[in-house]
Each structure stands twice: as structure tokens, then as C-alpha cells.
C-alpha positions in Angstrom: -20.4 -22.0 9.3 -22.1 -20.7 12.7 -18.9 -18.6 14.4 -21.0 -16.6 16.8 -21.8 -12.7 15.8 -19.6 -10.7 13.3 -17.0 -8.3 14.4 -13.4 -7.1 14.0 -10.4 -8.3 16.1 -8.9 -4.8 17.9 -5.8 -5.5 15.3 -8.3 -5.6 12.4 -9.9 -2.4 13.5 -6.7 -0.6 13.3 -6.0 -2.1 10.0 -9.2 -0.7 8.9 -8.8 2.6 11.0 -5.2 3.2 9.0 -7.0 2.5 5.6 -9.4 5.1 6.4 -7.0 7.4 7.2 -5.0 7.2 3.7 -8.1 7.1 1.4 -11.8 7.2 2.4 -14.5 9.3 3.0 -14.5 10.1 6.4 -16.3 12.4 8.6 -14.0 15.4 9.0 -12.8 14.4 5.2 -9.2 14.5 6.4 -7.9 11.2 4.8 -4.9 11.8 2.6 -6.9 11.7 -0.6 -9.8 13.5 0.4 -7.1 16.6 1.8 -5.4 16.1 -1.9 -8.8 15.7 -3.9 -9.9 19.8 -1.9 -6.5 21.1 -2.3 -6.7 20.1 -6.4 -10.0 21.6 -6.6 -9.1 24.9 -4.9 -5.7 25.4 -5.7 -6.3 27.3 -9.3 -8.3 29.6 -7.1 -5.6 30.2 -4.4 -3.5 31.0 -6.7 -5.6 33.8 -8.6 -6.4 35.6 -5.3 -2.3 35.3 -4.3 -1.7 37.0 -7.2 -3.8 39.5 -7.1 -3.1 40.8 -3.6 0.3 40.4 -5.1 -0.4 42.6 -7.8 -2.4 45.3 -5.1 1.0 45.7 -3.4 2.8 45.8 -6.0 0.8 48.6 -8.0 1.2 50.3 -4.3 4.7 50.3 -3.9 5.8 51.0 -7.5 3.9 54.7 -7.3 6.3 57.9 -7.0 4.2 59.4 -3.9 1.4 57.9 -1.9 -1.3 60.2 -0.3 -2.1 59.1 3.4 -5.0 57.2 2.1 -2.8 54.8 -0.2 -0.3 54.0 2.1 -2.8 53.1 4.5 -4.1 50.7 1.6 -0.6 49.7 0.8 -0.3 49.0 4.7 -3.7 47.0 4.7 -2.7 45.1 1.2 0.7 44.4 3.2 -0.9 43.1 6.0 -3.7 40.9 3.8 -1.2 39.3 1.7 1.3 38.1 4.3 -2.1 36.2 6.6 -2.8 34.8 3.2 0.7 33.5 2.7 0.4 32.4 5.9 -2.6 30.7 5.8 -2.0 29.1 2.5 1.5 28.0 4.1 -0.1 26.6 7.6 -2.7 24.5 5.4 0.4 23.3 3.5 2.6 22.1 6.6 -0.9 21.0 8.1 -1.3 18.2 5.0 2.5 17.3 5.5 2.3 16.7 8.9 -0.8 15.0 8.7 0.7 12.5 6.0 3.9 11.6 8.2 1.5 11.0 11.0 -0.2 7.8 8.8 3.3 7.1 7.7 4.7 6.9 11.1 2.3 4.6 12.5 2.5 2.1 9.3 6.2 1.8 10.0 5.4 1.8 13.7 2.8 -1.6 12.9 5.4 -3.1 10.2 8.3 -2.4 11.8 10.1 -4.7 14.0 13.3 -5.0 16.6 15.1 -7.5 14.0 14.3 -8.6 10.5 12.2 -11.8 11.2 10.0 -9.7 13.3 9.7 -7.1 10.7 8.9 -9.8 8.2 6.0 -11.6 10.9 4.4 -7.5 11.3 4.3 -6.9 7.4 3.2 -10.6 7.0 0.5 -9.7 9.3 -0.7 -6.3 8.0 -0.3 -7.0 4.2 -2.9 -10.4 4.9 -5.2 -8.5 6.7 -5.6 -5.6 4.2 -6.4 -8.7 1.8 -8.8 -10.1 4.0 -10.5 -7.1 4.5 -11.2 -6.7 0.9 -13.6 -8.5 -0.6 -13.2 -12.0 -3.2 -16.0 -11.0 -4.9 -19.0 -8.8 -5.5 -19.6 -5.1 -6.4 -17.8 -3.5 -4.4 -14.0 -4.9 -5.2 -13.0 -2.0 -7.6 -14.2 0.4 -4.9 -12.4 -0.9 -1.7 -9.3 -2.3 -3.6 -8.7 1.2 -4.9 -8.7 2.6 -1.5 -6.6 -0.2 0.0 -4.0 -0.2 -2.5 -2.0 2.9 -1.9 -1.0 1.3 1.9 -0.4 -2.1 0.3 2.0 -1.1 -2.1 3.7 1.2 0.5 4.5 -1.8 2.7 5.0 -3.7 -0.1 7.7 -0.9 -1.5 9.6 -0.8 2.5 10.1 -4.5 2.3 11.3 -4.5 -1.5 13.9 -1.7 -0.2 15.5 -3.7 2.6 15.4 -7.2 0.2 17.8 -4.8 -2.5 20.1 -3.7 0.3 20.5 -7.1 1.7 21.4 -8.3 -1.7 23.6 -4.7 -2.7 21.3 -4.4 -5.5 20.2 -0.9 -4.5 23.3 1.7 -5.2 21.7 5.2 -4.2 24.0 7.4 -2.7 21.4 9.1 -0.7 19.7 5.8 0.8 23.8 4.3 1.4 24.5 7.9 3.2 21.4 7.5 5.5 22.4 4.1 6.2 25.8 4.7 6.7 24.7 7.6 9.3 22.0 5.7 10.8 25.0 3.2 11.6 27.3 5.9 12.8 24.4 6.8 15.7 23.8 3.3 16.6 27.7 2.9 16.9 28.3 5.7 18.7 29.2 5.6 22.4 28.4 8.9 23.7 24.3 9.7 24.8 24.4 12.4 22.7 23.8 10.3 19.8 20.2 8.7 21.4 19.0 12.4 22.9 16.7 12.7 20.2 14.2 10.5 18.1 15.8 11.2 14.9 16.4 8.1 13.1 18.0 8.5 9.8 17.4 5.5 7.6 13.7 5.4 9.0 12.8 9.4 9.0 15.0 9.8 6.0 14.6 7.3 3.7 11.7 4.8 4.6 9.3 7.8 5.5 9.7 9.5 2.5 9.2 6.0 0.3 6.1 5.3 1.7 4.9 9.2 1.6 6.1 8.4 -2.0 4.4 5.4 -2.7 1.1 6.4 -0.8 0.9 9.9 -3.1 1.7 7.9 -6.2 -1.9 8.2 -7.4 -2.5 11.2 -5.9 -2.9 13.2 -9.0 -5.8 11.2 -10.4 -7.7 13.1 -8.3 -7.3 16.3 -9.6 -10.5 18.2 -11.4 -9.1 17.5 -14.7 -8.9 13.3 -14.0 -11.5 13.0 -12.7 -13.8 14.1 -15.6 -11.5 11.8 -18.0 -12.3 9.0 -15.3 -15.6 10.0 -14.2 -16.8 12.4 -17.0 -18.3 15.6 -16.8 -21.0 15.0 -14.6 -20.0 11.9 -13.3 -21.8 9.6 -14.7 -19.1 7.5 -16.4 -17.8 4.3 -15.0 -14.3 4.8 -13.3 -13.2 1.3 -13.6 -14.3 0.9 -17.2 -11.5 0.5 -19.7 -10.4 3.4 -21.0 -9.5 4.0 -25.0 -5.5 4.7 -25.5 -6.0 8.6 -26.0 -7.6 8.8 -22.7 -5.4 6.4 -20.8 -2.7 8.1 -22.0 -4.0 11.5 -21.1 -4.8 10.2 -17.5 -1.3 9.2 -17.1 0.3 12.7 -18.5 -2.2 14.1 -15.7 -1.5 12.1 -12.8 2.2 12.2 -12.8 2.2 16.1 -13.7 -0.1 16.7 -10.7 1.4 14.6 -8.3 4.7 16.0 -8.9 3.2 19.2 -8.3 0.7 18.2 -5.3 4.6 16.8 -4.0 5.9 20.1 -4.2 4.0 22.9 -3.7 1.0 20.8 -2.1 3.3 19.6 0.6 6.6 20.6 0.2 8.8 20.5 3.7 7.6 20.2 7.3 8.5 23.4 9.0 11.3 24.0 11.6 10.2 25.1 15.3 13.1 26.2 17.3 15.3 29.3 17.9 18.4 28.4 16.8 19.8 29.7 13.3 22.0 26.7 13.0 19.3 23.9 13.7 17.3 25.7 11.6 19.9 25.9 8.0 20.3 21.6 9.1 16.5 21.4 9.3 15.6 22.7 6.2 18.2 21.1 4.2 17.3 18.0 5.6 13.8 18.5 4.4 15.1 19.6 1.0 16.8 16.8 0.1 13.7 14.5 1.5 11.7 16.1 -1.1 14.4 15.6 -3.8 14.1 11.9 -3.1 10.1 11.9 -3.1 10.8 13.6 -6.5 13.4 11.2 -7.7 11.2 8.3 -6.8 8.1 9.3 -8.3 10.1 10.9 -11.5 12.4 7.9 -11.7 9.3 5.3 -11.5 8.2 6.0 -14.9 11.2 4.3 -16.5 13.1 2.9 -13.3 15.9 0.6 -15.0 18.1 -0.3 -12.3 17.3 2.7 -10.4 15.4 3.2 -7.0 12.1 4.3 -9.0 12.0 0.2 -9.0 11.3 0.3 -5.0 7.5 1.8 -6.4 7.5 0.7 -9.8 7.5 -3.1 -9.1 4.9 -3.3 -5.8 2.7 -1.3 -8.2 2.5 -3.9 -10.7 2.1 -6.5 -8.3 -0.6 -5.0 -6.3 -2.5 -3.6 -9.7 -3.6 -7.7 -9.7 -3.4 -8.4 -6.2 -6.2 -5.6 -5.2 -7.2 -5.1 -9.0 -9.8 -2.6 -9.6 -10.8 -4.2 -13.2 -14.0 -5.5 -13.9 -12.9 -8.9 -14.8 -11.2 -9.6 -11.4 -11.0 -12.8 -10.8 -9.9 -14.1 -7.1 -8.8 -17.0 -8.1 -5.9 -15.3 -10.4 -4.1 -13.3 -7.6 -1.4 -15.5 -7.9 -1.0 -14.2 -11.3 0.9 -11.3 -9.8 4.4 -12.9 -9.5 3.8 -14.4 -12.9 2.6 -10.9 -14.9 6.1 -9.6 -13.2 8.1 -12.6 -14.7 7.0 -11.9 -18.2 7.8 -8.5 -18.1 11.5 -9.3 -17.1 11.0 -11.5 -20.0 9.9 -9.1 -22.1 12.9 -6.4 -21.1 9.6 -4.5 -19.4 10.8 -4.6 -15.7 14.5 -4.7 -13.9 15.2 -8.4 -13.2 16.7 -8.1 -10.0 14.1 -6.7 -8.4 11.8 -8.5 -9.5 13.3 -11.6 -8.2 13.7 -10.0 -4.8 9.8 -9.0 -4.7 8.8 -12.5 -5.8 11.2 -14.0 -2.9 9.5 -11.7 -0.2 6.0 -12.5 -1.5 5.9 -16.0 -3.4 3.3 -16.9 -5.8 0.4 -16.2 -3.1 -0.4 -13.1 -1.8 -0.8 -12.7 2.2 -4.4 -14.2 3.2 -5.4 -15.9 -0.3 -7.4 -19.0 0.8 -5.4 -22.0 -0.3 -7.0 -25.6 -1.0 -5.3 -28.4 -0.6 -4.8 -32.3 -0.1 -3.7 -32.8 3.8 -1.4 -35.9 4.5 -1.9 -38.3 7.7 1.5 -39.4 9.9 3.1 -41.3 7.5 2.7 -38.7 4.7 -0.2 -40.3 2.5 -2.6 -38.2 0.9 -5.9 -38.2 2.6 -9.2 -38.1 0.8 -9.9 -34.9 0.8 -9.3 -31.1 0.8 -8.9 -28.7 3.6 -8.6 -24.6 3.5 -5.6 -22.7 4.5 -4.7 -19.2 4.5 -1.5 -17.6 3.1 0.0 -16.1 6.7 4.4 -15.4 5.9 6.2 -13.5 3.6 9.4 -15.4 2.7 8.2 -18.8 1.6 10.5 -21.4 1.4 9.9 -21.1 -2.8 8.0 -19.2 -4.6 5.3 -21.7 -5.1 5.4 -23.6 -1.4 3.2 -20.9 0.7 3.2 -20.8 4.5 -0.5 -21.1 5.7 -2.3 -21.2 8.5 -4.4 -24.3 8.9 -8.3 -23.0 9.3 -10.1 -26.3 8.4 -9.4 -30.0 9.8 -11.5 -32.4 9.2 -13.3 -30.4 7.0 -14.6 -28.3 9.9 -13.9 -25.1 10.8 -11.6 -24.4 13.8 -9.7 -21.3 14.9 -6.8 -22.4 16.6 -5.0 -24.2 13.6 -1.2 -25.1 13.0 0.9 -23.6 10.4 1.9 -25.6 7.3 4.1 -25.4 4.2 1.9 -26.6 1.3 4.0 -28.7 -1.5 2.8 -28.2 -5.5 2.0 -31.7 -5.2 -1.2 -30.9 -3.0 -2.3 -27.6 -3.4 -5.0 -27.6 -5.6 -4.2 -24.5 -7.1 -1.8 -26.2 -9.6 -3.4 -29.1 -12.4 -1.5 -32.0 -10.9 -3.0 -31.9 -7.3 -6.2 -31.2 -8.9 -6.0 -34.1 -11.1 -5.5 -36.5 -7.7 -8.7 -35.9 -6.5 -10.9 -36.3 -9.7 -10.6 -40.1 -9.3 -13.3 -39.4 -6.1 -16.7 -39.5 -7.1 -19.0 -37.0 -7.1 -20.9 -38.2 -4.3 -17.5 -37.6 -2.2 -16.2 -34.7 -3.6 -20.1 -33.0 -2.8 -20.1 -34.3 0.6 -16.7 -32.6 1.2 -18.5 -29.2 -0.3 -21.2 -29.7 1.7 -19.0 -29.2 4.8 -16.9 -26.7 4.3 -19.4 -24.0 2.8 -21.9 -22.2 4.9 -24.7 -21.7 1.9 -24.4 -25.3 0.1 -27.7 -25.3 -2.0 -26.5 -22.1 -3.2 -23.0 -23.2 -4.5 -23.0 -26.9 -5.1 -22.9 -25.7 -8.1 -19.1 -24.4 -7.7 -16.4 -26.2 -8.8 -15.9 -29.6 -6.8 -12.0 -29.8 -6.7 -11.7 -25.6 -5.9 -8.4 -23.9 -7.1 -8.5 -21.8 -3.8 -11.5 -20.7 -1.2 -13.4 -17.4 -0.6 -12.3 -16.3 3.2 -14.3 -13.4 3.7 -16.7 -15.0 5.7 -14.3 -16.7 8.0 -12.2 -13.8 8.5 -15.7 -11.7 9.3 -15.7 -13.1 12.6 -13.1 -12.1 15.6 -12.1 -15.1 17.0 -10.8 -16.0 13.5 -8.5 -13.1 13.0 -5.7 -14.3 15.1 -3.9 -15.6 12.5 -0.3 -14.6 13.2 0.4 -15.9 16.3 3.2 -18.4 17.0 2.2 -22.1 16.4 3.6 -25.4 15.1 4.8 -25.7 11.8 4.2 -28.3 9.9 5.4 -29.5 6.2 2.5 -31.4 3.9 
């Protein structure tokens, strides 16, 4: 598979620059979970030395007479402990504002002028995040963890326009925001466009993907960490861990990310003069919050309510970008159906599970499809080509929309789309079961072509359930896999 030298597309590369910037280890360590992961380890501390330049003044101001010494200390203790409130308060708004930066430019990459647009942007963002992780290997647990928080968040913005559209969402906080944000775009007068305030995206999907980015937050706090990692960190973090521990980590995480939500971010600050702006501001803020809160509370035990909007996209990305040691690629299309047995099982809310499996199908956004093309007059051919996964929306569940990377069985980066039938996609037993009247001559030939390495894996299985795209997608010129092209059904 010679595809000239390795690179990333400048798409890819701010794919990759937006992953950093949520959870990594960076060099200023200024992603959003290495800001949450300092503030956990030096909060206890913060709040021992508030309180006791708290208690300083205190002991200060409650004495009958002060000498001119004391109230010069009571002065100085003053002055200490309103910079430190200061300080502690400009760190806070600091981490706020640096979180609804990331946010803001997710929405501004998945965000389009009209919902098909929208759709083709989140298409495009969720299947590179996929194809940036890796199949296989040792290092899935560790990037899927990292890439997982944005996944889900995009993942959680398209759930809550799919529940709208369908009036399955009855918030009376999201309906007001909508309600206003259709108000300004109604309105005649300019007044209405002379600022950038935009209250369904600023007030609703901006807090839902703070929320569903800082749902994990709290697993990062001292006290999770040693369940995860152990004392000295020399436990495995992916291992399985026994009920009492799991159920500890949980108690921990939401506790702490409640709390990180809070009093680690709280509101963004008002800059102006006027007192009026100022009283809207803030409660503006407020109830922001309250909604962050309600969503992370409500997501324990969601029911019908918006806590589904995270709950659900976190199932389905716990298998999608799983972080267990048994990962198998191959079973990402599990997702859908570990979400259909817990509707089954009275687990999850049915209707929005139905709407996340009609946004997403079966097959998540850049799984590597196999499957048995068809020639002009719609016979199968004798053999298998790879495809990648490249729209949300399928036309079912289990009919993806792929992009065509092999004809021939060679390699090519300028493919068609095309809508791949049960029939002949190999992922399912009865296209499988066409091919295994080929012999094994044939079906090794075909191998032989389409992998890079093929005295290393002709030992794979000769009629593949999908295809490993890493290598593909490594390259550039391969990465333009969203563009507009021909459609074709097979």
C-alpha cells in the first residue's frame, strides 16, 4: 500500500489540535483535564489557607480595641485575603473561559447553516476522531480515553436536535431558549442581531457539551486516581475493577464533578458598567449552571428526562472508543445493539434510544466496511472491496453510507459514495456465507491485494467482517473523505 509519506490533512490536524485541547498532556498543561486534574490536587489546600486568612481577620475584627500595631495587621490581613479571593476567583473564571473557548470552536466545526449541513460537519468530525484512534494495539485504552469526552459531546448536540425534531424533549428551559432564539431570528428591528448572543447555541448547546465534556471530570481527583491507579501508581487503570471499588469510583466521580461544576468553574464573569446588564448577566449564568447541574445530576437515572441527552452517547461511545482490554474493532457495531437490550431490559429511555440509533446506524463514523461490490446490472462480483462509514443518518440502521476506498481491489483516493445492503456487507453471516463457495486460492489472492504486510496476515480471516483503516487514513491525500461525490446504491 505505497501512498507516498505519512501526514495529516489540515482538517485532521485541527481534529487532533481540539482533542488535545480537551484531554492531553500538553506543554503548558492547559487542556481541560490537565486544568481539572491541578485544581483537584490543590483545591483542599486553597481552601485551608482561605480559611485561615479568614480566621486572621476575623480574630482581628472581633477584638474590643486594637493598638496601632493590630489594626495595621488587621489592614494587611484585609488586604491579603481579598488578592487571595481574587486570585482564587481569576483562576476560576480563567478555567471557565478557557472551557467555552474548546466548546465554541466544536460547535463552530459541527455546526452548520441548515440541518443537512450540520449532519455532513458532525459526520465528518465524529469519523475522523475514529480514524484517529487506533483498531488495535497498546495504546487504544489510552487514546480512546482522551478522545471520548469530545465524541460523546458531539454525539450528545446531535441526540438533542433528533428529540426536538421528534417533541420528545419537554424541558422548559431548552423550549424557553428555543422559543427566544426564534423570537430574535423573527424580529425585524437590528437591535435584535447587534450582538453575538445566540440563545439556543450559548444557552443550551454550550452548556451540554461543557456538560458532557466534564462528565468524567471527577475521576481525576486525588482520591480516583489511587482507586484507579493505586497509591503509587502502579496499578493498571483499565483493568476491571471489583464491585466495591467500582462503586466507590462512581460515588467519587459524580460528587467531584458536581463540585469541580460548581465551585471549580462556576459562572463567567460580567465586564461592563451597567447595573442592569449586569443583574441579566449573572442570572443568565446562573441558570446555565443549573442546567450543567440538572444534566449531570439527572444522568444518573435519566428516565424521560434531559439527563438522556448524556446518558445514552455515553453508552454508545463506552464501545465505540472502549477503553477495556478486550476491545475488539470488529464489535463497534455492537454499540447500537448493547443500547437496544437495555431498552429491552427497562435499562435506558426508548425514545431516545431510537433517535440515537437513527442518527448513527449500526456503524460508527469511519469503521472500515467489507463488502461484495455489484457490476451494472447488479450481480455480485467475485470479490470484496473496503469502504468507510462517512454519514450519519443512514437510510436504516444496518445500510451504512461509505465511501468507496478500494476498486478493483486497489487502493484509490478519489472513490464514490455507496449505500451498502445486509445482503453484501460482510459484516453480517449471510454475505459472508456468499463468498465461502471461492476457494482459497481466490479468496488469498484478494488478501494479497488489499493488505500492505501480506506474509504477516495471510493468516487473517479470508472473508473479513470489516478492515483495519488506520494505515489508509495515515496518509493526507486519503483524508478527504467528506467531500461531495456520486452516490451509489449496492
Amino acid at each position: 500500500m505505497s501512498m507516498g509519506s505519512i501526514s495529516q490533512s489540515s482538517y485532521s490536524k485541527t481534529v487532533k489540535t481540539v482533542l488535545s485541547k480537551v484531554h492531553d498532556a500538553t506543554a503548558l498543561n492547559d487542556s481541560v483535564y490537565e486544568v481539572a486534574t491541578d485544581y483537584f490536587r490543590h483545591a483542599k489546600l486553597q481552601e485551608e489557607k482561605l480559611l485561615k486568612l479568614q480566621l486572621q481577620v476575623r480574630g482581628l475584627e472581633q477584638k474590643q480595641e486594637l493598638s496601632s500595631r493590630e489594626q495595621k495587621q488587621l489592614a494587611e490581613a484585609q488586604s491579603g485575603l481579598k488578592l487571595y479571593i481574587r486570585m482564587l476567583d481569576d483562576r476560576r473564571v480563567e478555567r471557565y473561559r478557557s472551557l467555552k473557548a474548546v466548546c465554541l470552536t466544536v460547535l463552530q466545526l459541527t455546526e452548520g447553516e441548515s440541518f443537512e449541513e450540520t449532519v455532513q460537519m458532525s459526520s465528518k468530525f465524529l469519523g475522523t476522531i475514529q480514524l484517529l484512534a487506533p483498531s488495535n494495539g497498546k495504546y487504544v485504552a489510552s487514546v480512546n480515553q482522551k478522545f471520548k469526552h469530545l465524541y460523546k459531546g458531539i454525539l450528545s448536540l446531535r441526540l438533542l436536535d433528533r428529540l426536538l425534531l421528534d417533541n420528545e424533549l419537554n424541558n422548559n428551559y431548552v423550549i424557553a431558549k428555543m422559543r427566544a432564539a426564534k423570537e430574535m431570528q423573527d424580529a425585524d428591528s437590528a437591535a435584535a442581531y447587534k450582538s453575538d448572543y445566540a440563545p439556543f447555541r450559548d444557552d443550551v448547546q454550550l452548556p451540554l457539551l461543557m456538560a458532557a465534556l466534564l462528565q468524567d471530570i471527577g475521576t481525576y481527583h486525588p482520591d480516583a486516581l489511587a482507586i484507579l491507579k493505586g497509591a503509587e501508581g502502579e496499578q493498571d487503570e483499565f483493568r476491571v475493577l471489583d464491585e466495591e471499588n467500582r462503586v466507590a469510583l462512581l460515588k467519587i466521580n459524580y460528587q467531584e464533578t458536581l463540585n469541580y461544576v460548581t465551585k471549580g468553574l462556576s459562572c463567567d464573569r460580567y465586564v461592563g458598567n451597567s447595573k442592569e446588564e449586569r443583574e441579566l448577566f449573572n442570572q443568565n449564568e446562573q441558570d446555565k449552571l443549573n442546567f450543567v447541574y440538572t444534566l449531570l445530576k439527572n444522568a444518573i437515572k435519566p428516565e424521560g428526562g434531559v439527563g438522556n441527552l448524556l446518558k445514552i452517547p455515553q453508552i454508545y461511545t463506552s464501545v465505540v472508543l472502549s477503553t477495556k482490554s478486550n476491545h475488539s474493532y470488529e464489535s463497534l457495531p455492537k454499540a447500537a445493539l448493547v443500547l437496544q437490550s437495555g431498552v429491552e431490559r427497562g435499562y435506558y429511555h426508548k425514545a431516545a434510544v431510537d433517535a440515537l440509533i437513527k442518527i448513527t446506524g449500526l456503524f460508527p463514523q469511519g469503521y472500515g466496511v467489507t463488502y461484495i461490490p455489484k457490476d451494472s446490472d447488479k450481480r455480485d462480483l467475485d470479490r470484496y472491496e473496503y469502504a468507510l462509514v462517512v454519514s450519519l443518518y443512514p437510510p436504516a440502521p444496518d445500510v451504512p453510507v461509505c465511501r468507496v476506498v478500494t476498486r478493483n481491489m486497489a487502493f484509490s483516493h478519489a472513490g464514490t459514495n455507496v449505500v451498502i445492503s445486509v445482503d453484501n456487507n460482510l459484516h453480517f453471516p449471510a454475505a459472508r456465507k456468499k463468498l465461502e463457495k471461492m476457494s482459497e486460492e481466490r479468496l488469498l489472492e484478494i488478501l494479497s491485494k488489499l493488505v500492505s504486510n501480506f506474509e504477516e496476515r495471510k493468516n487473517m480471516d479470508l472473508i473479513p467482517k470489516c478492515w483495519f483503516p488506520d494505515e489508509y487514513f495515515s496518509y493526507s491525500k486519503n483524508q478527504n473523505l467528506w467531500n461531495r461525490v456520486t452516490t451509489i446504491q449496492n
